[in-house]
C-alpha positions as CSV (number, residue, x, y, z in Angstrom):
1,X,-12.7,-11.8,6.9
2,X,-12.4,-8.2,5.4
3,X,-9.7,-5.9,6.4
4,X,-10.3,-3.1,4.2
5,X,-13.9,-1.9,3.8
6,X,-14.9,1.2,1.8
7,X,-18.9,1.8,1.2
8,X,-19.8,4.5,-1.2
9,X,-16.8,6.2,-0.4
10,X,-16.4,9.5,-2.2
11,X,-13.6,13.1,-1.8
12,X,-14.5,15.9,-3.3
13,X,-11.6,19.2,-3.3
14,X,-12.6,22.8,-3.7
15,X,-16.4,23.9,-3.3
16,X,-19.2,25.4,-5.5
17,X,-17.6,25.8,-9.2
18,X,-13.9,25.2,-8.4
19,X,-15.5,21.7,-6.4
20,X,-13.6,18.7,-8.0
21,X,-14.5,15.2,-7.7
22,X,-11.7,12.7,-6.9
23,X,-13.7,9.7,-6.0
24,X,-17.1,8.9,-6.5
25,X,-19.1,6.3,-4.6
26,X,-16.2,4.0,-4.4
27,X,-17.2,0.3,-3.0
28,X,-14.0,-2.3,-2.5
29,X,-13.3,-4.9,0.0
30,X,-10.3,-6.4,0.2
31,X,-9.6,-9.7,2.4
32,X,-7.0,-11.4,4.6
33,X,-4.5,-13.0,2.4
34,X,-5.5,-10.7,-0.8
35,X,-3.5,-8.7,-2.9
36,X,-5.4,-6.7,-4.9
37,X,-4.1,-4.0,-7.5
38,X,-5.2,-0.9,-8.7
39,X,-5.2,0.8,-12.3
40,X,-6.1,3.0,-14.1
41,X,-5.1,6.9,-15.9
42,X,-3.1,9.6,-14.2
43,X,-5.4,11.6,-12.5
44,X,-8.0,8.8,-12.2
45,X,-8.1,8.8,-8.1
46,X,-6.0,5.8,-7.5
47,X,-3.8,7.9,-5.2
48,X,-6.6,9.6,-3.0
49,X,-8.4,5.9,-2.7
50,X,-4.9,4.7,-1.1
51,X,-4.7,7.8,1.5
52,X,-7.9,7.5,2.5
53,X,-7.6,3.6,2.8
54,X,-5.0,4.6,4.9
55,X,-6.7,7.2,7.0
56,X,-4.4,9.7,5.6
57,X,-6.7,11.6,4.9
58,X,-11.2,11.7,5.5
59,X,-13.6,10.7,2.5
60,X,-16.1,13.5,2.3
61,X,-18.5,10.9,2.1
62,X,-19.0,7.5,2.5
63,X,-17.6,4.9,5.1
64,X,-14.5,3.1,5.7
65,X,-14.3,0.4,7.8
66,X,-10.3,-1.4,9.0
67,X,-10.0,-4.6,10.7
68,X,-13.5,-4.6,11.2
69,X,-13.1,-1.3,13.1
70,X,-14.6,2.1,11.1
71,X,-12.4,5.3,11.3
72,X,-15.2,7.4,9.8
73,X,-15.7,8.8,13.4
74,X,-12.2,8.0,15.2
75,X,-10.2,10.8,16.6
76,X,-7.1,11.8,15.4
77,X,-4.6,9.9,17.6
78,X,-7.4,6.8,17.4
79,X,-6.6,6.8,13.4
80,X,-2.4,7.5,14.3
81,X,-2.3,3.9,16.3
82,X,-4.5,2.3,13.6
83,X,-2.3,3.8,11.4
84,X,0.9,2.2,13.8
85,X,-0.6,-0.7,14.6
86,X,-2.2,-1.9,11.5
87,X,-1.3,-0.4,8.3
88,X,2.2,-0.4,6.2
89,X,2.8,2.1,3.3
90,X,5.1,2.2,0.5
91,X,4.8,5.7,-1.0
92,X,7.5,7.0,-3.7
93,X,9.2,9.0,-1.5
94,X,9.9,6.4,0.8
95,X,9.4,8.3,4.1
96,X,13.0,6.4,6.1
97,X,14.3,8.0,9.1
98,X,17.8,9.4,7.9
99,X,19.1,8.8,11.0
100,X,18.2,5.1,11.4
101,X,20.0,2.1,9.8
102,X,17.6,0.0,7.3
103,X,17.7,-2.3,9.8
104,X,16.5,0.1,12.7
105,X,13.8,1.5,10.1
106,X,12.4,-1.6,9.3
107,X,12.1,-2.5,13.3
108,X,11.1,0.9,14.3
109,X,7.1,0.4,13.8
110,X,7.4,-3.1,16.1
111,X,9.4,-1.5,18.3
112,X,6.7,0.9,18.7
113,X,4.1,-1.4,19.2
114,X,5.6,-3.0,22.2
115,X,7.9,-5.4,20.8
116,X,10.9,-6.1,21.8
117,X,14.4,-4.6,20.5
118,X,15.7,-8.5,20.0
119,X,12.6,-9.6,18.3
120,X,11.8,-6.4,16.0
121,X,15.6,-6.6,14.8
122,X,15.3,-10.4,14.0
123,X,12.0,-9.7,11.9
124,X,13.5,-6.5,10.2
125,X,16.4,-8.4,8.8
126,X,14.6,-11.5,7.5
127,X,12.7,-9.1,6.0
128,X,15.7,-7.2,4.5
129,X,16.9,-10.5,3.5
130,X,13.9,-11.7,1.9
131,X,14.6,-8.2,-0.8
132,X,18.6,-9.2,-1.4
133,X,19.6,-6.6,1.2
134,X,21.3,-8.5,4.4
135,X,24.6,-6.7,3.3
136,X,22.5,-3.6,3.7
137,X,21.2,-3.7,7.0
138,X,23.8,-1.4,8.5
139,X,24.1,1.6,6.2
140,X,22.2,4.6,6.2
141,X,19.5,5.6,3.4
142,X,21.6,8.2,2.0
143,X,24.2,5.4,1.5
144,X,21.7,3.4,-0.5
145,X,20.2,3.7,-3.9
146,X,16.9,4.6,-5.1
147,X,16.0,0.8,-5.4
148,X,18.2,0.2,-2.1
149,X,15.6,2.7,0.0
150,X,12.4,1.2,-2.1
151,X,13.4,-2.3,-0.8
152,X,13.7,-1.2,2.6
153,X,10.8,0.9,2.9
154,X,8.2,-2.1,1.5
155,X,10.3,-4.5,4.0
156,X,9.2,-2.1,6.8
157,X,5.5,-2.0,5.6
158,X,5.5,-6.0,5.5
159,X,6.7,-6.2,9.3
160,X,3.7,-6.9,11.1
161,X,1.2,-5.6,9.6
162,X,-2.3,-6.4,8.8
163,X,-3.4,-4.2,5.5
164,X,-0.1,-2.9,3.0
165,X,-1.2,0.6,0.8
166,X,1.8,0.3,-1.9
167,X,1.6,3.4,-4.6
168,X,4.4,2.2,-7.6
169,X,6.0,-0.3,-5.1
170,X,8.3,-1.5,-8.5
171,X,8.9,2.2,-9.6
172,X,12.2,2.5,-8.9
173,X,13.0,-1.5,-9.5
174,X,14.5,-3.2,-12.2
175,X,12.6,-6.0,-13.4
176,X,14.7,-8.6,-10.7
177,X,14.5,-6.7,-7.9
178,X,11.0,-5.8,-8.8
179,X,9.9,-9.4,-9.0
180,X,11.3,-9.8,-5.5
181,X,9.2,-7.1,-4.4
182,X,6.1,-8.3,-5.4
183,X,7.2,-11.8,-4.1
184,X,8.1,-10.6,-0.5
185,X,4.5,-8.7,-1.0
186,X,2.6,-12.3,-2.0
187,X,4.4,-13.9,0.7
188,X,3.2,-11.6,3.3
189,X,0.0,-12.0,2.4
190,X,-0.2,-15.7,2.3
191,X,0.8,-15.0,6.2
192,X,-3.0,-13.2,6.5
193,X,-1.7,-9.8,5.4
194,X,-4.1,-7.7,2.8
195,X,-2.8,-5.4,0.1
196,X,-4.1,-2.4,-2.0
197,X,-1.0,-2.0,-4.9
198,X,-1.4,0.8,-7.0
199,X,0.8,0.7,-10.2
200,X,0.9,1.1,-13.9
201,X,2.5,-1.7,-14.8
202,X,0.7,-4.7,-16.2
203,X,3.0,-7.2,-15.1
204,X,2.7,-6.3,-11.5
205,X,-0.7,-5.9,-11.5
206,X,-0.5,-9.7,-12.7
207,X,0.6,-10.7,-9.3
208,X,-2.6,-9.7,-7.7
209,X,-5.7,-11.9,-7.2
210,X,-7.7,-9.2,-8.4
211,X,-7.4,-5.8,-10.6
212,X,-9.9,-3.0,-10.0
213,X,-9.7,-0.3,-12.9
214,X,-10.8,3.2,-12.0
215,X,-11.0,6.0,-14.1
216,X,-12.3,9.3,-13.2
217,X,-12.8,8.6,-9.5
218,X,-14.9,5.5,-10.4
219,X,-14.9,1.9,-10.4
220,X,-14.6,1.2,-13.9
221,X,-14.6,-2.6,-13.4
222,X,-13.2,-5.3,-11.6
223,X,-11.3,-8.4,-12.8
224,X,-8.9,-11.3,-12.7
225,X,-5.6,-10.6,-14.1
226,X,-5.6,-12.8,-16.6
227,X,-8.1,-10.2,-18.4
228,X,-5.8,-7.0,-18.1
229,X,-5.3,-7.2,-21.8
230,X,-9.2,-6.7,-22.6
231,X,-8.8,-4.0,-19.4
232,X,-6.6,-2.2,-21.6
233,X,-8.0,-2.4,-24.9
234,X,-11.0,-1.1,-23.7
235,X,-9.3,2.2,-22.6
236,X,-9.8,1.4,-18.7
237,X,-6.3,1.3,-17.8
238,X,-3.0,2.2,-19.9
């Protein structure tokens, strides 16, 4: 079953000479229990795919179609509880709630969805525990690292959820912790969860069960991982 469906998808930015294309006629589907990565150039569109796979913002064109529902034509507050009910992000600036613990962050979307306070706070700390961070459940993200805040943010996108968008989910990792990330990612998808990863790194891309290049706002080619190496001597990705 798909989870993420995007048909001819395109974003254009600007009109008449100004009018730059991000995407053009984009097609992916990604399934339950997927991980899927995405490469390519700076500037290639891999960024403006993930907001609009996350309803973040519209496609100009094209249609897009989550957990079988399509948000081409939803309202507003119809995409916000698809958005709540359906779809965890990891973007680089991590988006906590100063005021909440990382435990409280990570339950915050389940809590939201109906679940109770008990249940959410048992999920969000096997989820914090699953990343090395038990001992940081109670502190504050200004009393965490860079890596700290990652960890927790990608634990709250993993809480039941049914598609993950993750843009450099390793950025701010060392290679460890980054390995743990990508683990706790895998793991959630062999639970039924989908993911779209968008990264430059070659050895997280690795992890996926399938690499899309893109390079100016097109697929440039789809592959197993096991071929990034002709992916990037062909110029596709870098």
């Amino acid at each position: 079953m798909s989870v993420l469906e995007m048909r001819r998808v395109s974003r254009a930015y600007g009109q008449g000479a100004a009018e730059v294309h991000a995407l053009h006629d984009v097609e992916l589907t990604v399934r339950v229990g997927e991980m899927v990565a995405v490469m390519g150039p700076s500037g290639s569109g891999k960024s403006t795919l993930l907001t609009i796979a996350g309803t973040l913002e519209d496609a100009t064109s094209g249609e897009v179609r989550i957990a079988g529902q399509d948000v081409t034509q939803m309202s507003r507050n119809g995409k916000a509880r698809l958005r709540r009910r359906s779809i965890g992000y990891v973007f680089q600036d991590f988006n906590l709630l100063p005021g909440l613990t990382a435990a409280e962050n990570v339950a915050l979307p389940l809590e939201l969805d109906g679940v109770s306070a008990r249940r959410a706070r048992t999920a969000a700390l096997r989820a914090l525990e699953e990343l090395g961070l038990a001992d940081r459940s109670g502190h504050f993200p200004d009393q965490l690292s860079g890596g700290q805040r990652q960890r927790v943010a990608l634990a709250r996108a993993v809480v039941g959820e049914q598609l993950l968008l993750a843009d450099e989910p390793s950025g701010a990792l060392d290679s460890a912790n980054g390995e743990a990330v990508m683990r706790l990612i895998l793991n959630a998808c062999k639970r039924g969860m989908a993911a779209v990863v968008v990264t430059h790194d070659a050895q997280i891309a690795s992890w996926a069960d399938r690499v899309v290049c893109i390079r100016d706002g097109r697929i440039a080619g789809q592959a197993g991982p096991e071929n990034l190496i002709t992916a990037q001597r062909m110029g596709t990705v870098r």
